[in-house]
MARLOKOL-430450 format. One record per residue: residue in one letter; x, y, z of N, C-alpha, C in turn. Coordinates in steps of 0.02 Angstrom, whole numbers, padded with zeros to 5 digits, always signed. Layout:
<lumkols>
AXYZXYZXYZ...
</lumkols>
This chain:
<lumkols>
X+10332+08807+06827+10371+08759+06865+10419+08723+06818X+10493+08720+06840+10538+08676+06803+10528+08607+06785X+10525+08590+06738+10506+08530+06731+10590+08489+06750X+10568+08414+06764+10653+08391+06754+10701+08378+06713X+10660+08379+06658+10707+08406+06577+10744+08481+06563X+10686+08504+06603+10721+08557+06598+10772+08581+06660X+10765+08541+06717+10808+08548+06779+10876+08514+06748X+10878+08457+06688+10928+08426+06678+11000+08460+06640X+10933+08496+06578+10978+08546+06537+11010+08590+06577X+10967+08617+06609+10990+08671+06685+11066+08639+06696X+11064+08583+06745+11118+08544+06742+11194+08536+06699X+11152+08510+06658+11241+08495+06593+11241+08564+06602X+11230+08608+06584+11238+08704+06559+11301+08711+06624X+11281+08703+06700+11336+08726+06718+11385+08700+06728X+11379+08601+06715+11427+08582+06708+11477+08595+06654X+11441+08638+06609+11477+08643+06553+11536+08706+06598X+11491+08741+06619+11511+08814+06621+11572+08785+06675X+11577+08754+06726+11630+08738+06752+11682+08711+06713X+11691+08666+06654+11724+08638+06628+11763+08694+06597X+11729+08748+06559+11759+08796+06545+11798+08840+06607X+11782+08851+06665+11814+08880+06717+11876+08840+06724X+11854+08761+06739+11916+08727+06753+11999+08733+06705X+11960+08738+06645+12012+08738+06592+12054+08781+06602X+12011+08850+06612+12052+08919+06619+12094+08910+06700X+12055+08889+06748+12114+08885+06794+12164+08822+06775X+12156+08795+06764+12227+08747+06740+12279+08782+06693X+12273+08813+06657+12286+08859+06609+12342+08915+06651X+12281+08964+06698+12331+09002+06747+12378+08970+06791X+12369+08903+06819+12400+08856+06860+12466+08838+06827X+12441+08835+06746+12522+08838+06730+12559+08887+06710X+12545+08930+06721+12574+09009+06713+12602+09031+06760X+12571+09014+06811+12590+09023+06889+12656+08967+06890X+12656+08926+06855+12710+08849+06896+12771+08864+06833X+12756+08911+06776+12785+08947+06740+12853+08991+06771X+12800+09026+06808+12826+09093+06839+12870+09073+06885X+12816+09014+06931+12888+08993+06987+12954+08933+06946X+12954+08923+06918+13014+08894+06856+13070+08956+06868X+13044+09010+06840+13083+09064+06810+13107+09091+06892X+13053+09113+06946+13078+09124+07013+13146+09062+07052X+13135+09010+07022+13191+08961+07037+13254+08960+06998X+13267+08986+06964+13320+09007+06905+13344+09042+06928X+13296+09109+06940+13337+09172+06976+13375+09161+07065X+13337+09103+07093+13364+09089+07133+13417+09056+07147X+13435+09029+07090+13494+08962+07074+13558+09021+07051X+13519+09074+07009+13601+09126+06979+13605+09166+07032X+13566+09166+07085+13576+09215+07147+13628+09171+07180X+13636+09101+07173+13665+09050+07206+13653+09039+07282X+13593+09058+07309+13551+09028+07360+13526+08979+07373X+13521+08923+07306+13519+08839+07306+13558+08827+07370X+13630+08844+07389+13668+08823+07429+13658+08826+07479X+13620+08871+07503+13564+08875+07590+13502+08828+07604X+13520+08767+07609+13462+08724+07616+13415+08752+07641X+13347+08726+07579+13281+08757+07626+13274+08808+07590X+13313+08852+07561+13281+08925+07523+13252+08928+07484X+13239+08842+07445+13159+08856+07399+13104+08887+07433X+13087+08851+07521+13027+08866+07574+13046+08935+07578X+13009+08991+07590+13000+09046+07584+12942+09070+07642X+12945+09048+07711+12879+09063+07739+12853+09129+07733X+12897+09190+07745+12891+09250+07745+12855+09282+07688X+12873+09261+07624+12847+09282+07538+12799+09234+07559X+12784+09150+07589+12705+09137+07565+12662+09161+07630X+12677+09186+07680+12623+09236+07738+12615+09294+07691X+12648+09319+07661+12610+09391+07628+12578+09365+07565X+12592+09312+07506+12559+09286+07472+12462+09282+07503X+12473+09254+07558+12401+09226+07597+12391+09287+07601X+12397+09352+07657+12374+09397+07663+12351+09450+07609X+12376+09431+07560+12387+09481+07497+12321+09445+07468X+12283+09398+07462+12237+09349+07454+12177+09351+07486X+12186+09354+07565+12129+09391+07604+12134+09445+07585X+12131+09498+07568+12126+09580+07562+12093+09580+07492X+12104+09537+07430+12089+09512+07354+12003+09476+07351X+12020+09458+07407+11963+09410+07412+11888+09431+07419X+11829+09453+07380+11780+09478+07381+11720+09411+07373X+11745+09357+07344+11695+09305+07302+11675+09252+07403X+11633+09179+07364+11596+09167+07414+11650+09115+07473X+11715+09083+07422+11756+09053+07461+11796+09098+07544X+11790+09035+07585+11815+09058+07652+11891+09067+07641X+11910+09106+07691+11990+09130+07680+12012+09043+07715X+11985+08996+07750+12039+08938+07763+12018+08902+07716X+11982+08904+07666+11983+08864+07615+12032+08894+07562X+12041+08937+07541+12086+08986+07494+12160+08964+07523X+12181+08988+07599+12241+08961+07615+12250+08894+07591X+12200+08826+07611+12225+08767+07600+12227+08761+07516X+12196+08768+07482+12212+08776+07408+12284+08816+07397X+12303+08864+07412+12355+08893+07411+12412+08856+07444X+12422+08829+07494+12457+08803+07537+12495+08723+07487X+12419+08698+07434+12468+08642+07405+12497+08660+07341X+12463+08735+07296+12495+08772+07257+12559+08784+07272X+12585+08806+07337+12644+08844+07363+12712+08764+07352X+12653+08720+07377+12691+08642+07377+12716+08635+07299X+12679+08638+07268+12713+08590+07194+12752+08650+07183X+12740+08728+07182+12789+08761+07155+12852+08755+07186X+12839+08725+07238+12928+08707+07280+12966+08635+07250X+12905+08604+07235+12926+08547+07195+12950+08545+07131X+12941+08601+07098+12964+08617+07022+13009+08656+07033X+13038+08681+07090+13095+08739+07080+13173+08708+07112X+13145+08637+07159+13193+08594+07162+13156+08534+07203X+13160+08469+07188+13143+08420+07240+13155+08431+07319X+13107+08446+07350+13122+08459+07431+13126+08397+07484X+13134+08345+07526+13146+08309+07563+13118+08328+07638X+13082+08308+07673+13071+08325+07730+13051+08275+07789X+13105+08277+07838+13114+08223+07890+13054+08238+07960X+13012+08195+07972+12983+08202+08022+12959+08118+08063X+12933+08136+08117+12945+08096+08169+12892+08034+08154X+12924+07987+08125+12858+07929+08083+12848+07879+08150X+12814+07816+08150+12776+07829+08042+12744+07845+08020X+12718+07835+07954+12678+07880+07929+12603+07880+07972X+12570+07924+07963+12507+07936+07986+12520+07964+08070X+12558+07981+08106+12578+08020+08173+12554+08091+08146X+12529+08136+08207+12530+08203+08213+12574+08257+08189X+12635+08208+08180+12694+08263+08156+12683+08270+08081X+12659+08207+08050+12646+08172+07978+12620+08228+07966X+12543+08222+08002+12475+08253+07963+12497+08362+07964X+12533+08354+08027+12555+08431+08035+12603+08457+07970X+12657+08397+07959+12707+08424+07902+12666+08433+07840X+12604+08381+07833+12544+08367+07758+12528+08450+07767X+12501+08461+07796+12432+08517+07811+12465+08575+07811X+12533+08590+07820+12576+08636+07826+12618+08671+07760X+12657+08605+07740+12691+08602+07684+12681+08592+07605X+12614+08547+07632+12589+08520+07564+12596+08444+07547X+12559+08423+07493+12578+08346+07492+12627+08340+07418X+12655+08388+07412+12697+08388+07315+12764+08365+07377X+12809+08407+07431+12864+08376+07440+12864+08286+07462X+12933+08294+07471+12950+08208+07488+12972+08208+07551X+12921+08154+07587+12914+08168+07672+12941+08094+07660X+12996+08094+07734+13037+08062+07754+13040+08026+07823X+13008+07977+07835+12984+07934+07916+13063+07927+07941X+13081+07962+08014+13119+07946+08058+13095+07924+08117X+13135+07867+08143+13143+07815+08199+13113+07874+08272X+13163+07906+08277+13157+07962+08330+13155+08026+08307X+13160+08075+08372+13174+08132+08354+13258+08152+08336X+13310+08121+08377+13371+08151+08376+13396+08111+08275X+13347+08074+08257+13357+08037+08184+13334+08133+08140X+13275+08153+08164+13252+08213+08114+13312+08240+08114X+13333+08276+08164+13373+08307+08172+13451+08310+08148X+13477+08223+08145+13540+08223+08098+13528+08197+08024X+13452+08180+08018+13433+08184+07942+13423+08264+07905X+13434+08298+07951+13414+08368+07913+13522+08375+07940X+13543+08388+07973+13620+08403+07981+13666+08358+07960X+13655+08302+07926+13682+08266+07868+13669+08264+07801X+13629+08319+07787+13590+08355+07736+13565+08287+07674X+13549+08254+07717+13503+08188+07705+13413+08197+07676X+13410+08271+07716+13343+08310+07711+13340+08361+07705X+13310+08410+07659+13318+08480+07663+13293+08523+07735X+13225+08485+07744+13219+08524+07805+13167+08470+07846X+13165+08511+07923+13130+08434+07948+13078+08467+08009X+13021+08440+08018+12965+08450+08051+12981+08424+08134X+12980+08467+08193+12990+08432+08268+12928+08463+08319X+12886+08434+08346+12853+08456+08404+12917+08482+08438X+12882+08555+08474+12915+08601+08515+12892+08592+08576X+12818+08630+08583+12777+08627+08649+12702+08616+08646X+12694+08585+08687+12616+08555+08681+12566+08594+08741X+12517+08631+08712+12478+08672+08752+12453+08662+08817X+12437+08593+08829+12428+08533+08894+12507+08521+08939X+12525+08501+08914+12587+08462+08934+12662+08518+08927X+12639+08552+08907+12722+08601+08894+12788+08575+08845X+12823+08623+08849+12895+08596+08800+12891+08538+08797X+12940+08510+08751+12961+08450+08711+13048+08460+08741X+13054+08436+08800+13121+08442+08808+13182+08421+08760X+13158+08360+08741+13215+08326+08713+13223+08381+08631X+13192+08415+08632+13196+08445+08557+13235+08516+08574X+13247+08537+08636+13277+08592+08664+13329+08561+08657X+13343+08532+08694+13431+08484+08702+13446+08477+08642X+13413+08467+08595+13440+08439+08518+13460+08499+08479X+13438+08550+08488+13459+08620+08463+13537+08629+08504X+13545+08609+08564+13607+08610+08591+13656+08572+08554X+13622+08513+08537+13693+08452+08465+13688+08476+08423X+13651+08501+08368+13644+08530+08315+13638+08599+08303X+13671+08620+08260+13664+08693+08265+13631+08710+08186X+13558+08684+08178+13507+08700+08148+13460+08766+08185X+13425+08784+08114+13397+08855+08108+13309+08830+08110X+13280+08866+08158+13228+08865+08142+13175+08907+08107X+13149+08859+08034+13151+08913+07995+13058+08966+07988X+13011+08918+08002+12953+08919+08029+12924+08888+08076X+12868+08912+08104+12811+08872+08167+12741+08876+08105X+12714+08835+08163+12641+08811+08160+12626+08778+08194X+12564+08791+08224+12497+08776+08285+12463+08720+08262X+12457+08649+08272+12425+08597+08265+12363+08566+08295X+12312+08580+08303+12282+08553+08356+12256+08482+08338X+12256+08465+08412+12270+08401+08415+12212+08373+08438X+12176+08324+08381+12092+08294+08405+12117+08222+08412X+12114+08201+08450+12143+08100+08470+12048+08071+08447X+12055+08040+08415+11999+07972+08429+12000+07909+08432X+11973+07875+08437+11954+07796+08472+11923+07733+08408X+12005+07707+08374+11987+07667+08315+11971+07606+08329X+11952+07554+08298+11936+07496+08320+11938+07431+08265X+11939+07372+08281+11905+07337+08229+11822+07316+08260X+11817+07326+08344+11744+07342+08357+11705+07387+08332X+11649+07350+08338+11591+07425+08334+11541+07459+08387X+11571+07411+08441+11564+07441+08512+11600+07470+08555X+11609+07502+08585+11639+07512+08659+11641+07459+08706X+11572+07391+08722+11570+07363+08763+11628+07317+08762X+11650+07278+08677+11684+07254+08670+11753+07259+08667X+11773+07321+08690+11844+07348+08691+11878+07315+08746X+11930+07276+08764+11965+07290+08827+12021+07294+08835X+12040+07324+08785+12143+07352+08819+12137+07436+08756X+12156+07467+08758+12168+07524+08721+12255+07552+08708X+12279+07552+08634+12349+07571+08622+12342+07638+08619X+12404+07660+08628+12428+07737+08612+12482+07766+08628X+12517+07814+08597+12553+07843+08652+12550+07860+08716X+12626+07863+08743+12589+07896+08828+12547+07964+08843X+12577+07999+08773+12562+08083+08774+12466+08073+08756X+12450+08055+08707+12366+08030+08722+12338+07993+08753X+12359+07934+08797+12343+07922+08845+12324+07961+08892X+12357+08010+08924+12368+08034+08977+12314+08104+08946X+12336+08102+08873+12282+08166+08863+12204+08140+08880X+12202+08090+08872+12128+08048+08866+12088+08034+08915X+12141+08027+08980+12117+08003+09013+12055+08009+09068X+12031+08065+09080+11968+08054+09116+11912+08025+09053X+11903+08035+08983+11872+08006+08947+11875+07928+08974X+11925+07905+08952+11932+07835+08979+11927+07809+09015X+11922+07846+09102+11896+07817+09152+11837+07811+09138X+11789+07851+09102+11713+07870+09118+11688+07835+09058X+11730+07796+09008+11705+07762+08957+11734+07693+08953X+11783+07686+08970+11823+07618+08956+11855+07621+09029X+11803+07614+09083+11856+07608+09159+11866+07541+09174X+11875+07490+09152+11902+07423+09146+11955+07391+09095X+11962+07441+09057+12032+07418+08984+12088+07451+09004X+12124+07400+08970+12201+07394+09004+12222+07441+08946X+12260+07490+08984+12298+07543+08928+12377+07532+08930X+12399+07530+08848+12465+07510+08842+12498+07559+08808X+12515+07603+08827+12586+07658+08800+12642+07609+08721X+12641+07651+08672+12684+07619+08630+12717+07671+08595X+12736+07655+08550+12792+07730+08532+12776+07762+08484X+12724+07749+08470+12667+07808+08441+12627+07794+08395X+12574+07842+08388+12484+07845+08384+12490+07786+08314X+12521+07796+08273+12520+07752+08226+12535+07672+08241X+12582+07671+08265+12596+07565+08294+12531+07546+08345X+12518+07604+08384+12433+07601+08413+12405+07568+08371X+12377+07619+08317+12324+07596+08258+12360+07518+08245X+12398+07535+08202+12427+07461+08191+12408+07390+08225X+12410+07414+08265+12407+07342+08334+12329+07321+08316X+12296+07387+08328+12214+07410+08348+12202+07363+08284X+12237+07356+08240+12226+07338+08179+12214+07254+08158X+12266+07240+08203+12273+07142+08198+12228+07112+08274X+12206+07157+08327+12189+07104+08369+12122+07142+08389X+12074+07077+08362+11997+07104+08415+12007+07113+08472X+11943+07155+08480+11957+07170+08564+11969+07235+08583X+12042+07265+08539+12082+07339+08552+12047+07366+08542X+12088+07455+08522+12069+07492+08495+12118+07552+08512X+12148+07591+08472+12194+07635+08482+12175+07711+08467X+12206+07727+08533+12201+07816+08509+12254+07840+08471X+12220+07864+08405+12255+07900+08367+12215+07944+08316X+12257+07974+08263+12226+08021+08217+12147+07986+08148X+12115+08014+08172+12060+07998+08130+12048+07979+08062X+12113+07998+08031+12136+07975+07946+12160+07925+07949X+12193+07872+08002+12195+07819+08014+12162+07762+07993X+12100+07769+08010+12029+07735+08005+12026+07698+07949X+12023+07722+07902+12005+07711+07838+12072+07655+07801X+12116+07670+07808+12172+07657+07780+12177+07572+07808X+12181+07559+07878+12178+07516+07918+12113+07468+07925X+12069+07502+07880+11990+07467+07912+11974+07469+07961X+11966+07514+08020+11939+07527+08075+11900+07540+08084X+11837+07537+08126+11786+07595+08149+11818+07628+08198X+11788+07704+08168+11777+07766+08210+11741+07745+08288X+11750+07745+08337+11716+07742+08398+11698+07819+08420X+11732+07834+08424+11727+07892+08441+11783+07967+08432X+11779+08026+08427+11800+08078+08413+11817+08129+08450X+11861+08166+08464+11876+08214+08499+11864+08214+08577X+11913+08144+08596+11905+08118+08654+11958+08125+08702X+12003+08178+08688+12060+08212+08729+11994+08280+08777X+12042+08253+08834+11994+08281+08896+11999+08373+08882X+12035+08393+08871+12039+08473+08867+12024+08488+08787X+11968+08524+08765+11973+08547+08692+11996+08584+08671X+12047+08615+08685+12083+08642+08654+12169+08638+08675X+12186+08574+08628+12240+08552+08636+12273+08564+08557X+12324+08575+08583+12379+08611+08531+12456+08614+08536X+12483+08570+08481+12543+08568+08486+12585+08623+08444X+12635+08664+08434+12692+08681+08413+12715+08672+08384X+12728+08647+08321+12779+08618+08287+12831+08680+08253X+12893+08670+08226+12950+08690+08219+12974+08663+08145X+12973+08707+08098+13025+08663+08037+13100+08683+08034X+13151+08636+08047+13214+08646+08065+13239+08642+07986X+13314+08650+07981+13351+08655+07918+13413+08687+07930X+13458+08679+07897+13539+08690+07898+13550+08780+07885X+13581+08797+07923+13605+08861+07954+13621+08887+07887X+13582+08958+07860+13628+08972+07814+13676+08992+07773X+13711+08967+07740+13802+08968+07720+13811+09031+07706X+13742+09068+07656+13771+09151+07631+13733+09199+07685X+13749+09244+07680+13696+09306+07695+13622+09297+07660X+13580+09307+07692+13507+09316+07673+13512+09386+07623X+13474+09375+07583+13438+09432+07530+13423+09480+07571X+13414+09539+07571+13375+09604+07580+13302+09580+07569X+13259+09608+07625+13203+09585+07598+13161+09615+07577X+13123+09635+07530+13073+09696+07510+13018+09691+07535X+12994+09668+07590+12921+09680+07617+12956+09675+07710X+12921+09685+07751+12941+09674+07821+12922+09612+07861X+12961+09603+07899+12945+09533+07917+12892+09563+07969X+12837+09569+07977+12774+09578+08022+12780+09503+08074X+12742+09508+08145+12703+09461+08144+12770+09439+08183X+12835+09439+08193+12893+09409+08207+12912+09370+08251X+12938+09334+08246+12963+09277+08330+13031+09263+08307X+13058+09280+08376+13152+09260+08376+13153+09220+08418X+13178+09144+08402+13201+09109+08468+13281+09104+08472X+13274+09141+08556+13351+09117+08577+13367+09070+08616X+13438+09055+08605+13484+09022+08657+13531+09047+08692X+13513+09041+08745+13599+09066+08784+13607+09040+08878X+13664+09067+08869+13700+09042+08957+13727+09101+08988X+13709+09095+09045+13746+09160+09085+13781+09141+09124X+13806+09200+09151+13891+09200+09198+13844+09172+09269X+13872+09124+09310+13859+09118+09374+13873+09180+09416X+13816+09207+09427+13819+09255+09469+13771+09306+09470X+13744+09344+09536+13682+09347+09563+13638+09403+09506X+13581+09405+09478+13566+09454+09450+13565+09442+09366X+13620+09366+09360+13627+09388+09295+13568+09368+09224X+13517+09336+09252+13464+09353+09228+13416+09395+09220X+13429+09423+09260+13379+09477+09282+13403+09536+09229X+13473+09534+09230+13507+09604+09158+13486+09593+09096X+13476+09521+09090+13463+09509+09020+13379+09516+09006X+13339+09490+09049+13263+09523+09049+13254+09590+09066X+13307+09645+09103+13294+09711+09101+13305+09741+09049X+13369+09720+09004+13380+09747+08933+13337+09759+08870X+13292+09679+08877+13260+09660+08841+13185+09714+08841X+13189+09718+08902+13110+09770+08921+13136+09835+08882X+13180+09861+08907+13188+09926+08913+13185+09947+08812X+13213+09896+08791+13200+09896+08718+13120+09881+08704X+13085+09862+08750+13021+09861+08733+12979+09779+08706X+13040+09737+08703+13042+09670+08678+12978+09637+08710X+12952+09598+08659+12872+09561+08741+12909+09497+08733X+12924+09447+08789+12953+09392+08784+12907+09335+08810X+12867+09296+08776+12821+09250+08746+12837+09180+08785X+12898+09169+08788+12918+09086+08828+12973+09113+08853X+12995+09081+08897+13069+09075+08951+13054+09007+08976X+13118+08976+08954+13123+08902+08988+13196+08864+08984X+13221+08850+09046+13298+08845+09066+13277+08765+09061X+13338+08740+09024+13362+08662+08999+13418+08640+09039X+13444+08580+09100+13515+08575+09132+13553+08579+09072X+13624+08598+09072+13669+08593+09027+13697+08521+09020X+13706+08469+08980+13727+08407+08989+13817+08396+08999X+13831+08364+09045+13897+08373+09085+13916+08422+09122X+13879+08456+09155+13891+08519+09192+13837+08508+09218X+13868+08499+09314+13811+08475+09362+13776+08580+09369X+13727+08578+09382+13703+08615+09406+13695+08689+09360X+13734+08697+09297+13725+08763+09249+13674+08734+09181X+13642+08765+09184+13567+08799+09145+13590+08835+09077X+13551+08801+09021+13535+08849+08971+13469+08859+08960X+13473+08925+08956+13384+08968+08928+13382+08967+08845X+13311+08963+08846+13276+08989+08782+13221+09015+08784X+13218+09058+08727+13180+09088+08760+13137+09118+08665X+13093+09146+08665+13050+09166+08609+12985+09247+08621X+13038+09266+08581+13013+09376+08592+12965+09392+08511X+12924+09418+08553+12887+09461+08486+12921+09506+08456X+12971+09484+08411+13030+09530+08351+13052+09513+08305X+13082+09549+08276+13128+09519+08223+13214+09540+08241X+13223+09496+08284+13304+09506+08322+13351+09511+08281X+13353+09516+08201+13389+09527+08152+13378+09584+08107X+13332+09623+08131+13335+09676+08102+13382+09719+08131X+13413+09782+08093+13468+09793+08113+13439+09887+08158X+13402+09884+08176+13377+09930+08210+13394+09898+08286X+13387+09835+08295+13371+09803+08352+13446+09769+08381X+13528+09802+08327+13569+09780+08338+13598+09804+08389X+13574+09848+08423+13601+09862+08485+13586+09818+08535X+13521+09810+08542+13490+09772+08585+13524+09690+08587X+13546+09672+08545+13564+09601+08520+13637+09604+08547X+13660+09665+08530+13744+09662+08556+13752+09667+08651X+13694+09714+08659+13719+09704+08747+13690+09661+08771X+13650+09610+08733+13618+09523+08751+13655+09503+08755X+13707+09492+08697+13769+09452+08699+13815+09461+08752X+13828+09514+08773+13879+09542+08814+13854+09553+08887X+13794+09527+08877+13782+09493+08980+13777+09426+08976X+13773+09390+08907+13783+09313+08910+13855+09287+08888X+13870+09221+08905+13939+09181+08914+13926+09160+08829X+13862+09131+08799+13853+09092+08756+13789+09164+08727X+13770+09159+08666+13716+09201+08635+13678+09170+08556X+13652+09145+08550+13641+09084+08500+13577+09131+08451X+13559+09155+08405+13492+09154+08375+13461+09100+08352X+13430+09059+08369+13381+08995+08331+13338+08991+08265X+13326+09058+08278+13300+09073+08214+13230+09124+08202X+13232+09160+08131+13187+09218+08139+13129+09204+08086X+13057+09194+08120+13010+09192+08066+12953+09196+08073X+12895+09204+08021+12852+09244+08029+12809+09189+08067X+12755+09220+08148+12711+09204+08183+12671+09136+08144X+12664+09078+08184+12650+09044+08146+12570+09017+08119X+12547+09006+08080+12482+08981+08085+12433+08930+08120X+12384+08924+08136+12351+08878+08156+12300+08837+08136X+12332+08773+08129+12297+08730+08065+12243+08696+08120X+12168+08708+08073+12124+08659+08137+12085+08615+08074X+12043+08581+08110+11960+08557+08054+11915+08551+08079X+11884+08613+08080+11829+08620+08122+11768+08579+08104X+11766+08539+08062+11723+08497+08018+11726+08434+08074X+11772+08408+08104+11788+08340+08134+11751+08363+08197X+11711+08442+08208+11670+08426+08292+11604+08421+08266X+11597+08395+08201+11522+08387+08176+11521+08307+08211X+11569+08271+08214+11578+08190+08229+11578+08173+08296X+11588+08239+08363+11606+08230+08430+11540+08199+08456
</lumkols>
């Protein structure tokens, strides 16, 4: 039997033995932040600096990840490997040029924690007022690139972010799947004592049979989002705001409760936007797999003429994923579509197909081409439900 002297030595031994591991990965870590130095050089004499956003690379870091799962034999999970990788991918963007990134504040909102969990925490995230603020903070090149809810799995599109692609003629350069867990902060440590609840309207409304069946006497107040909730939840006994669970801590809140949006499996969309770009794209040496093209366009008034542009699309074999018509603003009664196909609408195999799109539409817009997006969860937070 081990004695605990000898369980201790046991002990230091592998702390040792990690210390030595650690060294050596810090070691490769800078070999790697080496390498991406020298990958940013070559990108600067390629003179692609000038395409905002072409440090982000979603396409090279989806095959990075995949190239990683296939490598991967030892005891770590592949979403633990991604998130380690994911803030690797971050500082090497941070050493190859300072990146800027505008999303919908303030800090601590869903868009926040989506741009964190996505991008990494090495860039420099940037709190805007609204959405139409992301949007001319990235087209006043104020921001390199900028984070927008699209469509929410419950609730559908994000209209106002359709229309905004209509003022701006930004590129969308990646997606990612957010899901969305709301909980119940407090400076109580009851429920009994709660009686008004902040939040947005969008968790409110997500919340709400919870809230009848738990808080059916508190006054619910809509505010302009999950964070000024907390906030509030923050200065007056009594509240308590629905918002993101990393909240808590920061604010001094208790947790009340967890994963209190009525449908579980809620999931937002998000979109990273960025300035159209100035040169031609590189040739790319691997294939863009996995693909999504979102378009824009308008058709001729007159009978059928949607219907040519979804027959074209078939007959090429295209699978088309969303269709959703926006009013045109100053024009009573004409419609623009968008729409999002399993492809890569820029490959040049597919330029036929793209040319007689254009040529049954008045208007023909690409939004942008990139690889299928991921879906960031934490499955750890339904240990708390």
């Amino acid at each position: 039997m081990n004695t605990t002297q000898d369980l201790r030595a046991r002990l230091l031994s592998l702390r040792d033995e990690i210390d030595a591991s650690d060294r050596e990965l810090l070691r490769l870590l800078n070999q790697r932040a080496l390498l991406s130095l020298k990958v940013g050089q070559v990108k600067a004499a390629m003179a692609e600096e000038k395409s905002p956003g072409a440090i982000f690379d979603p396409q090279r870091e989806r095959q990075v990840l995949d190239n990683l799962a296939t490598w991967n034999t030892g005891l770590l999970p592949q979403r633990h490997i991604e998130n380690i990788w994911r803030e690797i991918f971050s500082s090497s963007r941070a050493l190859q040029r300072p990146l800027r990134v505008a999303y919908l504040g303030p800090e601590g909102t869903f868009s926040h924690h989506a741009a964190l969990e996505f991008l990494g925490a090495s860039l420099d995230f940037s709190a805007q007022a609204d959405l139409p603020d992301v949007f001319r903070a990235v087209h006043e090149h104020r921001c390199d690139m900028g984070i927008v809810p699209l469509e929410n799995s419950l609730q559908g599109s994000v209209g106002q972010v359709l229309d905004l692609f209509l003022e701006y003629e930004l590129d969308i350069q990646a997606e990612v799947y957010y899901r969305i867990n709301h909980s119940l902060l407090s400076l109580e440590r009851s429920l009994a004592n709660v009686h008004t609840v902040y939040s947005h309207s969008q968790p409110l409304a997500q919340c709400g049979a919870w809230l009848r069946a738990n808080l059916p006497q508190a006054r619910l107040v809509p505010l302009e989002s999950t964070t000024a909730a907390a906030r509030g939840a923050a200065q007056e006994p009594g509240t308590a705001a629905i918002a993101h669970r990393n909240l808590a801590d920061p604010l001094h809140l208790h947790l009340l409760s967890t994963q209190i949006q009525d449908a579980p499996n809620n999931w937002t969309r998000f979109a990273v936007i960025r300035q159209l770009p100035t040169l031609p794209a590189q040739e790319k040496k691997y294939p863009l797999e996995d693909a999504v093209s979102s378009l824009l366009f308008t058709l001729p008034d007159k009978a059928g003429a949607l219907a040519a542009v979804l027959d074209a699309l078939a007959r090429a074999g295209l699978n088309m994923r969303k269709l959703e018509s926006r009013p045109l603003r100053m024009e009573h009664w004409k419609y623009v579509f968008f729409a999002d196909l399993e492809c890569d609408l820029k490959n040049p195999h597919l330029a036929p197909v793209l040319e007689e799109v254009r040529g049954l539409c008045t208007h023909c817009r690409i939004l942008g081409v990139y690889p299928a997006g991921p879906r960031l969860d934490r499955p750890e937070e339904a240990l708390h439900a």
